[in-house]
N, C-alpha and C positions, 0 to 999 in steps of 0.2 A: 504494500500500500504506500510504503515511501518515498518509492520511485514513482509511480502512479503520480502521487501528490505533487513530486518537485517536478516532473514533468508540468503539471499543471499552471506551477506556477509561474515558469520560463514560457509558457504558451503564445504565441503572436498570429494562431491562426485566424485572426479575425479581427476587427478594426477596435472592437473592446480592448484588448492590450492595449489600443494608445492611448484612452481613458483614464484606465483604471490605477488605482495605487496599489490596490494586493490584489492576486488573484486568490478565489476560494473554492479551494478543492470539495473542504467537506470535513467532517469530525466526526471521532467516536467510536464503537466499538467495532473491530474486524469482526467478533462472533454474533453481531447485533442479528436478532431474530427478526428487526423492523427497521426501517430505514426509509426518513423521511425528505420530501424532496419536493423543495421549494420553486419559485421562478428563476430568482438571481439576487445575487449580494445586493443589499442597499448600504446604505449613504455608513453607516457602521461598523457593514460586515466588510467593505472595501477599505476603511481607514485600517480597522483589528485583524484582518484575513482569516476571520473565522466568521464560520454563518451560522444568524439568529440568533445576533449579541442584541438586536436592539430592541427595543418593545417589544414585537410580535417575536422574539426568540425569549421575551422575559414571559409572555403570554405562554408560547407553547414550552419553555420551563416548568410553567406552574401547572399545563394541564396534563404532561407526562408524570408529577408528581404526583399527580390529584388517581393515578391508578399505578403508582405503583415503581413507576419507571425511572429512574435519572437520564441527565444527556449522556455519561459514560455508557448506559445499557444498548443505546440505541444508534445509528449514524443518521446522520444529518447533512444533506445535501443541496444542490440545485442544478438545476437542468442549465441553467449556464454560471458559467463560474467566476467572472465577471461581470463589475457592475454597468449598467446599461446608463448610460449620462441620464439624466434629470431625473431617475427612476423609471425610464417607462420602459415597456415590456419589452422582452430581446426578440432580437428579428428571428424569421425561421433560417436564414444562413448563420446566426449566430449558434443557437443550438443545434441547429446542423453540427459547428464546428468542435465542439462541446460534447454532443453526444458520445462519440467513443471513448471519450473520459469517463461518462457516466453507465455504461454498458460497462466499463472494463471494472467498475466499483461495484455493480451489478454482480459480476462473474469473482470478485475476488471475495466478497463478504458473503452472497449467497443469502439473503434473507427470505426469511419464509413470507414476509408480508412486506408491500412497496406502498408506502401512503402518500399518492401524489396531491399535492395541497396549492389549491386554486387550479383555475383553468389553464393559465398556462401549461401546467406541470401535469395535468391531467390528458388536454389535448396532445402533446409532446411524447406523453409516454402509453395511451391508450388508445387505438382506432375510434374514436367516437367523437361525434360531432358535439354530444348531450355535455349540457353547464354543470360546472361544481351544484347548482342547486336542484339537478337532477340525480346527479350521482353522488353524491356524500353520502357517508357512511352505510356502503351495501357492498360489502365483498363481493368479486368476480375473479375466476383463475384466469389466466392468461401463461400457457406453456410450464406449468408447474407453479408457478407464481402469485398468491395471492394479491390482488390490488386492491386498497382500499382508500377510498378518492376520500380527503377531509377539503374544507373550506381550508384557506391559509388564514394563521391566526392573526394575519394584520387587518384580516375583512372584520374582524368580530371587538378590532381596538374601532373601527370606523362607524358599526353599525352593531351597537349593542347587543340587538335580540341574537346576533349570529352568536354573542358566547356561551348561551345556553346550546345551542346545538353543536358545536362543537362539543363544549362538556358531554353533552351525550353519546357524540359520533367516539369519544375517546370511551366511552365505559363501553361502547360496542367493540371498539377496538382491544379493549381489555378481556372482554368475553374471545372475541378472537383467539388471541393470543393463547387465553389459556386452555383452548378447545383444540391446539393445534397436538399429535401426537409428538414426544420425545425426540 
């Protein structure tokens, strides 16, 4: 994974490297059973080169504790690894360039369950055309792989009613987890 990572960080496949100040590969455990996967570093995670240092990573801090979980249990990722200037969404050549970073994190940790959170990271990693607010929290396999689409936890700093559901997409996620066999 260390290689993986300093790869990452020396990356200029794409006009993001001339932006950014850190590149963010990703944190957390290589044996993570779950492994979450955001759109791209914001304004935070690109000063600290760690993702979901800033509010909505204090947010889904507190709702991986609220069942159980710390951030060492689990990895923590984004479909691009780079922050996209003013915050807005990464292009599709961007996670295009991105993606086999994020496959090869895929194939080196091996997690039973992929929780892609928002649309971005939903559309990017699952054939479907259907909004975070179709698919959140409903498990679907895809080639051995459980995926389970949450809201990202910066939608529910914006729009309050979304932190109850999240809260609940995570106790479903918990039920998950502990329904998966050894």
């Amino acid at each position: 994974m260390t290689k993986l990572s300093n790869e990452v960080l020396v990356c200029t496949k794409c006009r993001l490297s001339e932006t950014r100040r850190n590149a963010v590969p990703g944190e957390g455990s290589v044996d993570a059973k779950v492994m979450f996967v955001g759109e791209a570093p914001g304004e935070q995670e690109d000063i600290q080169g760690r993702p979901f240092v800033g509010a909505a990573g204090k947010l889904l801090t507190e709702l991986l504790a609220s069942i159980g979980l710390r951030r060492e249990d689990v990895y923590i990722t984004n479909i691009a690894k780079c922050r996209p200037p003013n915050n807005r969404p990464p292009r599709k050549d961007e996670v295009g360039s991105c993606k086999p970073y994020l496959k090869r994190q895929f194939t080196l940790i091996a997690p039973r369950v992929i929780c892609p959170m928002g649309n971005s990271a939903i559309h990017s990693l699952i054939d479907s055309d259907k909004s975070v607010t179709d698919l959140h929290g409903i498990p679907f396999e895809v080639e051995d792989v459980t995926y389970f689409p949450m809201y990202h936890p910066a939608a529910a700093l914006y729009t309050f009613q979304l932190r109850k559901v999240l809260e609940e997409d995570f106790k479903k996620l918990r039920a998950l987890l502990d329904s998966l066999p050894a």
